[in-house]
C-alpha beads as a LAMMPS data file, in Angstrom:
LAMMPS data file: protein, C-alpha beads

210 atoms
209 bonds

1 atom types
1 bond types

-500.0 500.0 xlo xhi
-500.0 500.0 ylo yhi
-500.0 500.0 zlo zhi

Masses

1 110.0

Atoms # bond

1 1 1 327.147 -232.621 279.440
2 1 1 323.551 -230.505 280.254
3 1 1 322.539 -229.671 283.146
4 1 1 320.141 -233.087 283.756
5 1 1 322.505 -235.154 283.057
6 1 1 324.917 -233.655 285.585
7 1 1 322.352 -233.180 287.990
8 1 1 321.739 -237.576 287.903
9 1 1 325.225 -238.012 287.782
10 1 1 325.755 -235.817 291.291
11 1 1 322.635 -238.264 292.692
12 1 1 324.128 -241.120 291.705
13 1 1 327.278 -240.698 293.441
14 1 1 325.473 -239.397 296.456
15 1 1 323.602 -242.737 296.496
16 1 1 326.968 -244.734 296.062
17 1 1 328.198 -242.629 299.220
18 1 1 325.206 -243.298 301.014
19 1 1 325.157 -246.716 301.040
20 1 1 329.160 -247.162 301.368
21 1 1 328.469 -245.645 304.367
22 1 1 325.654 -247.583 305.768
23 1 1 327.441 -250.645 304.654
24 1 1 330.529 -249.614 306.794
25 1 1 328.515 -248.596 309.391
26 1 1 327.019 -252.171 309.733
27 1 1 329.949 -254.247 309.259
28 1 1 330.995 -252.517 312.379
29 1 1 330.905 -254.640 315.587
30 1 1 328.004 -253.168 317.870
31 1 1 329.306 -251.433 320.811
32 1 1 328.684 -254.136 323.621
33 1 1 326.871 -253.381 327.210
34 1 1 328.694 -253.908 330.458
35 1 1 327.332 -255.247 333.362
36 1 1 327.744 -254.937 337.091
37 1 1 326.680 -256.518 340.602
38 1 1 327.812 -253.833 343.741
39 1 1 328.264 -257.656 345.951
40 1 1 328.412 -255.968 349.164
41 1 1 329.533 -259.002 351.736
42 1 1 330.707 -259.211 355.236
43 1 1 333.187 -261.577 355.670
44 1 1 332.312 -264.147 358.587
45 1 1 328.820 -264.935 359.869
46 1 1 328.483 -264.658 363.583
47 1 1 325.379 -266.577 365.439
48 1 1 322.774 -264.518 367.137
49 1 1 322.652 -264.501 370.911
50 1 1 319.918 -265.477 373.293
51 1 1 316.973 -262.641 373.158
52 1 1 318.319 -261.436 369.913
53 1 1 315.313 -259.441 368.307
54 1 1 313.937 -259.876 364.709
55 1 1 314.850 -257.203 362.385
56 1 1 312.736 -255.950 359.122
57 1 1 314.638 -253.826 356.248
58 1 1 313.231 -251.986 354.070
59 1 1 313.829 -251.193 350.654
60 1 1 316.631 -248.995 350.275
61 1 1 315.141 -245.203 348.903
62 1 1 317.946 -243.922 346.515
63 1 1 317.689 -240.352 345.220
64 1 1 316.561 -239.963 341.888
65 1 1 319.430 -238.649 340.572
66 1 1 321.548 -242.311 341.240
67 1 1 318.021 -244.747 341.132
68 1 1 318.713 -245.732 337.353
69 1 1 321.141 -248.797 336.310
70 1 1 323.595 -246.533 334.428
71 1 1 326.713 -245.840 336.410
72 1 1 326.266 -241.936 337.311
73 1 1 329.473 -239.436 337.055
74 1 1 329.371 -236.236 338.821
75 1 1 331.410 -234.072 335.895
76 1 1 331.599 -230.849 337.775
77 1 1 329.566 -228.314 340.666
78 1 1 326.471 -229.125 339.154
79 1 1 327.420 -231.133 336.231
80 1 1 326.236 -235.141 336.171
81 1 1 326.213 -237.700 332.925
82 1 1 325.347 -241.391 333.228
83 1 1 326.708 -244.191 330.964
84 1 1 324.793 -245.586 328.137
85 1 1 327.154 -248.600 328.155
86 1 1 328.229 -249.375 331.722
87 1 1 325.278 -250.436 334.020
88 1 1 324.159 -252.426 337.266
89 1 1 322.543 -255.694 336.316
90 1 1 319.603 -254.597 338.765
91 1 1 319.105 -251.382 340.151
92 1 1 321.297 -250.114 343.065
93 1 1 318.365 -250.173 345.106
94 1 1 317.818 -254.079 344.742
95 1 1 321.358 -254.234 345.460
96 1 1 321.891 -252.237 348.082
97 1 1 318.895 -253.843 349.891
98 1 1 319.651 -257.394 349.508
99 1 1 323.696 -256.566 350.195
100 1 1 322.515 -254.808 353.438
101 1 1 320.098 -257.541 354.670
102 1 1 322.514 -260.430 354.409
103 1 1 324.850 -258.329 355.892
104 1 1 322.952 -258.028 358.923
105 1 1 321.608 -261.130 358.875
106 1 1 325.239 -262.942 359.508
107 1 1 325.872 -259.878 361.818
108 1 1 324.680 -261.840 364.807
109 1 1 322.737 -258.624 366.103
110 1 1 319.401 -260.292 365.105
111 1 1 317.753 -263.703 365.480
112 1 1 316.569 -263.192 361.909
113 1 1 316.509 -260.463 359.451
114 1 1 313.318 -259.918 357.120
115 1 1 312.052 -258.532 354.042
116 1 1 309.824 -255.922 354.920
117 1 1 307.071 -257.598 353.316
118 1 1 307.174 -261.086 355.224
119 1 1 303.899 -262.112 356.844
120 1 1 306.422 -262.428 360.428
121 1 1 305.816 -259.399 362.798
122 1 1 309.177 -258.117 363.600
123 1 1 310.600 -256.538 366.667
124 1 1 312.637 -253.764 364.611
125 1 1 312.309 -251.927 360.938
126 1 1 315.443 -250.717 359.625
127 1 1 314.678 -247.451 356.828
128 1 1 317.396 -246.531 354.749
129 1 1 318.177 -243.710 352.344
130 1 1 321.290 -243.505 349.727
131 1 1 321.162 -239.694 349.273
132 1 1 324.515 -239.930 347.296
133 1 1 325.384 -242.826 345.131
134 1 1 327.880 -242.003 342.476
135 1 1 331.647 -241.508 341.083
136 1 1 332.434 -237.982 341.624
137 1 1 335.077 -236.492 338.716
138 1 1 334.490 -232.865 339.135
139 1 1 338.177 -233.083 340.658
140 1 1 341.112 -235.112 340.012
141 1 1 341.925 -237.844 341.280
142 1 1 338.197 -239.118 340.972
143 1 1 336.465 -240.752 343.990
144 1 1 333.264 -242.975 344.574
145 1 1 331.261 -240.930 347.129
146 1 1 328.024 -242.835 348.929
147 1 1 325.908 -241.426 351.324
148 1 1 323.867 -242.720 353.802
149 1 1 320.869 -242.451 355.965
150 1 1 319.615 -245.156 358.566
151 1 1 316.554 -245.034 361.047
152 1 1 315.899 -247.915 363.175
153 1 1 312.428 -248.128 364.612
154 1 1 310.491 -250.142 367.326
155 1 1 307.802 -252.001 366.004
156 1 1 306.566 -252.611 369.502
157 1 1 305.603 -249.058 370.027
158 1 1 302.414 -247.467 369.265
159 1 1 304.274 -244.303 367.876
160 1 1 306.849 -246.348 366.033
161 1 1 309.605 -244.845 368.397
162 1 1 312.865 -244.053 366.803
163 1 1 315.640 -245.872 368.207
164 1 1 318.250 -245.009 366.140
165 1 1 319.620 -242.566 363.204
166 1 1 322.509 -241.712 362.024
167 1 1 324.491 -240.189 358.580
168 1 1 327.341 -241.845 357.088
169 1 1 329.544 -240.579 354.082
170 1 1 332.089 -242.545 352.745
171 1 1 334.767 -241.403 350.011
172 1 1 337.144 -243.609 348.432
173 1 1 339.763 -242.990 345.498
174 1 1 339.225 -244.658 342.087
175 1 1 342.639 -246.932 341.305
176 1 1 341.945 -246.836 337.503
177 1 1 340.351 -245.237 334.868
178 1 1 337.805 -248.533 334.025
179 1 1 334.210 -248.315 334.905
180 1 1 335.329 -251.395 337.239
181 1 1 336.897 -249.467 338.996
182 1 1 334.067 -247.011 339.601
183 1 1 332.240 -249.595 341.156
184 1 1 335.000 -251.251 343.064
185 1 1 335.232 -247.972 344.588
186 1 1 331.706 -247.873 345.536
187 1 1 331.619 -251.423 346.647
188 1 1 334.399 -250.751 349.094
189 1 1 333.010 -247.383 350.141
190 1 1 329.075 -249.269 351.019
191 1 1 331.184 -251.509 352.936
192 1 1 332.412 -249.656 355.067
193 1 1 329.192 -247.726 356.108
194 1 1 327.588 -251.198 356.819
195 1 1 330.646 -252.127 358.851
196 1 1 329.803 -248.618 360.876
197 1 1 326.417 -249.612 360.946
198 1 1 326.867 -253.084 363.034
199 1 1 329.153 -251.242 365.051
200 1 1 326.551 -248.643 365.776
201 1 1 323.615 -250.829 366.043
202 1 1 325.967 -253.054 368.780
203 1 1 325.969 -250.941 370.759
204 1 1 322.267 -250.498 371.292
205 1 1 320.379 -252.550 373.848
206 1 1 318.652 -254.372 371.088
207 1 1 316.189 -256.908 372.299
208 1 1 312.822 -259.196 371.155
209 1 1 310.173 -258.581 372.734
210 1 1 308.459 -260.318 375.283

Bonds

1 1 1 2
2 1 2 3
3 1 3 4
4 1 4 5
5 1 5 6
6 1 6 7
7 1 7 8
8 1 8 9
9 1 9 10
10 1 10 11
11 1 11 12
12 1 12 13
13 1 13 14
14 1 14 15
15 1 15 16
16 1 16 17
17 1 17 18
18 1 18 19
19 1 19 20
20 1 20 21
21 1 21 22
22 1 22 23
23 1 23 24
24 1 24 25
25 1 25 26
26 1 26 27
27 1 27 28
28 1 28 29
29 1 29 30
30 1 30 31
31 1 31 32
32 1 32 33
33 1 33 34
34 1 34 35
35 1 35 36
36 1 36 37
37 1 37 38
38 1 38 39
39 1 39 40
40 1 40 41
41 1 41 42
42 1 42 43
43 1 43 44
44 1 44 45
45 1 45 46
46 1 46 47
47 1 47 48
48 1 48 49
49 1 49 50
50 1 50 51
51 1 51 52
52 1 52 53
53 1 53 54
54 1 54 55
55 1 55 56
56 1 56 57
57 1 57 58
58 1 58 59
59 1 59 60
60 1 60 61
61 1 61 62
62 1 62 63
63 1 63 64
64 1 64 65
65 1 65 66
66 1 66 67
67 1 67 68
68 1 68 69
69 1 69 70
70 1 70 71
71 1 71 72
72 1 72 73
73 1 73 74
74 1 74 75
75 1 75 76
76 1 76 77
77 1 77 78
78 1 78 79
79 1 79 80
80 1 80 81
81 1 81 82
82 1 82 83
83 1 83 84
84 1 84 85
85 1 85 86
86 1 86 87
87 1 87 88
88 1 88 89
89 1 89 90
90 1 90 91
91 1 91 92
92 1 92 93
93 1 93 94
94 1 94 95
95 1 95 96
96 1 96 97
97 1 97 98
98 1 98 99
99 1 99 100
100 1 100 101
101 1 101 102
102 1 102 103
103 1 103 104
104 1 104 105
105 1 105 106
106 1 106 107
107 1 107 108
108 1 108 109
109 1 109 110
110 1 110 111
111 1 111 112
112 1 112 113
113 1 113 114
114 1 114 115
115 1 115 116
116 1 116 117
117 1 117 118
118 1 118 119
119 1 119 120
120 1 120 121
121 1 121 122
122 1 122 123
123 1 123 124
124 1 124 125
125 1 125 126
126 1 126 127
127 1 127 128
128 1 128 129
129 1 129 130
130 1 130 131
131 1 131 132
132 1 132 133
133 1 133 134
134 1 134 135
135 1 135 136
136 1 136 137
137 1 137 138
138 1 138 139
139 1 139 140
140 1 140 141
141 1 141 142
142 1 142 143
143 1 143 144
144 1 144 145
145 1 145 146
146 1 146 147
147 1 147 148
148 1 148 149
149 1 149 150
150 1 150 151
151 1 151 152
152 1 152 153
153 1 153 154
154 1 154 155
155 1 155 156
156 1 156 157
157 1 157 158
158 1 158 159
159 1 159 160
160 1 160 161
161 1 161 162
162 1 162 163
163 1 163 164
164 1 164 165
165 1 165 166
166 1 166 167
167 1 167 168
168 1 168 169
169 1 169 170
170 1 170 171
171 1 171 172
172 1 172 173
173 1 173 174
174 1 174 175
175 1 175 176
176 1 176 177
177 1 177 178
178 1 178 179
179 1 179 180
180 1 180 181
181 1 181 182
182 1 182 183
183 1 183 184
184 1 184 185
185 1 185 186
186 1 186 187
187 1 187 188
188 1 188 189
189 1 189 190
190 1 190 191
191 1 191 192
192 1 192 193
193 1 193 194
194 1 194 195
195 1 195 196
196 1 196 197
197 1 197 198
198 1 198 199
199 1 199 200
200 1 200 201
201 1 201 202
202 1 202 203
203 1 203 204
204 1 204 205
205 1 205 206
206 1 206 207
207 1 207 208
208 1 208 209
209 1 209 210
């Protein structure tokens, strides 16, 4: 056999390779997308009492680092990866905004709790910040870590007084080894720092005014 003729042989069994391989590689089944909702809820609704003020919330700033829909891993000191394949179904800022305003809202503290962009002037704006939103697996066993950042201000003042702020961190262990579980983790870890939140905003002398 000359050279040629070895030289098309080689090509043709590169292009029978080729294609075997493409044809495997689409008889595969794609790799499907998982989504998830954070469903934040307090349990019980409570009525508002006499005087109770109307409360705005804002949209919930989260840092960059945690604002896409990918669930975000913190891999080591400075080391982060998110994942292609597990996601929120909106944004954790939707969710963390809507979660927090029905929470409030069947808190009792306020007569009614707003979106910050309803035409109703309200007594109160509630800012939050989620500086830390994320599963953290630099160490073993892995934890959902969420951090918090709340300013309440007075809508009634000239200055926009600050009534309120406070910091909360929350930590809580990860039971499995299934994205699930990530956000189980972080759904139990944002409830508690609402549930500190009502507590703290209780015990304020919150009123409308007059």
């Amino acid at each position: 056999m000359n050279r040629r003729a070895k030289f098309l042989a080689l090509a043709v069994l590169a292009l029978v390779f080729t294609v075997g391989c493409v044809g495997s590689a689409l008889k595969r089944p794609p790799v499907e997308k998982r989504y998830f909702d954070l469903e934040v809820q307090r349990t019980g609704t409570q009525a508002p009492k006499p005087g109770a003020p109307v409360l705005a919330v804002r949209r919930v700033q989260v840092s960059p680092r945690y604002e896409g829909r990918e669930l975000v891993y913190r891999t080591g000191p400075s080391g982060f990866a998110s994942d292609y394949y597990n996601l929120f179904f909106v944004p954790p800022s939707q969710m963390l905004t809507q979660d927090l305003r029905q929470w409030l809202d069947r808190s009792g503290l306020f007569v009614r709790v707003l979106d910050a962009g309803s035409l109703v002037r309200p007594d109160l704006t509630l800012e939050a910040n989620a500086a830390v939103f994320c599963g953290d697996y630099s160490e073993k066993p892995g934890k959902a870590v969420v951090e918090m950042q709340f300013l309440l201000l007075d809508e009634g003042d000239p200055g926009m007084a600050m009534l309120f702020s406070r910091d909360y961190r929350r930590e809580v262990a990860v039971a499995g080894a299934e994205p699930k579980d990530l956000v189980a983790a972080l759904r139990q870890a944002v409830s508690a720092i609402y549930a500190d939140l009502e507590k703290d905003l209780g015990g304020l002398s919150l009123k409308a005014r007059d």
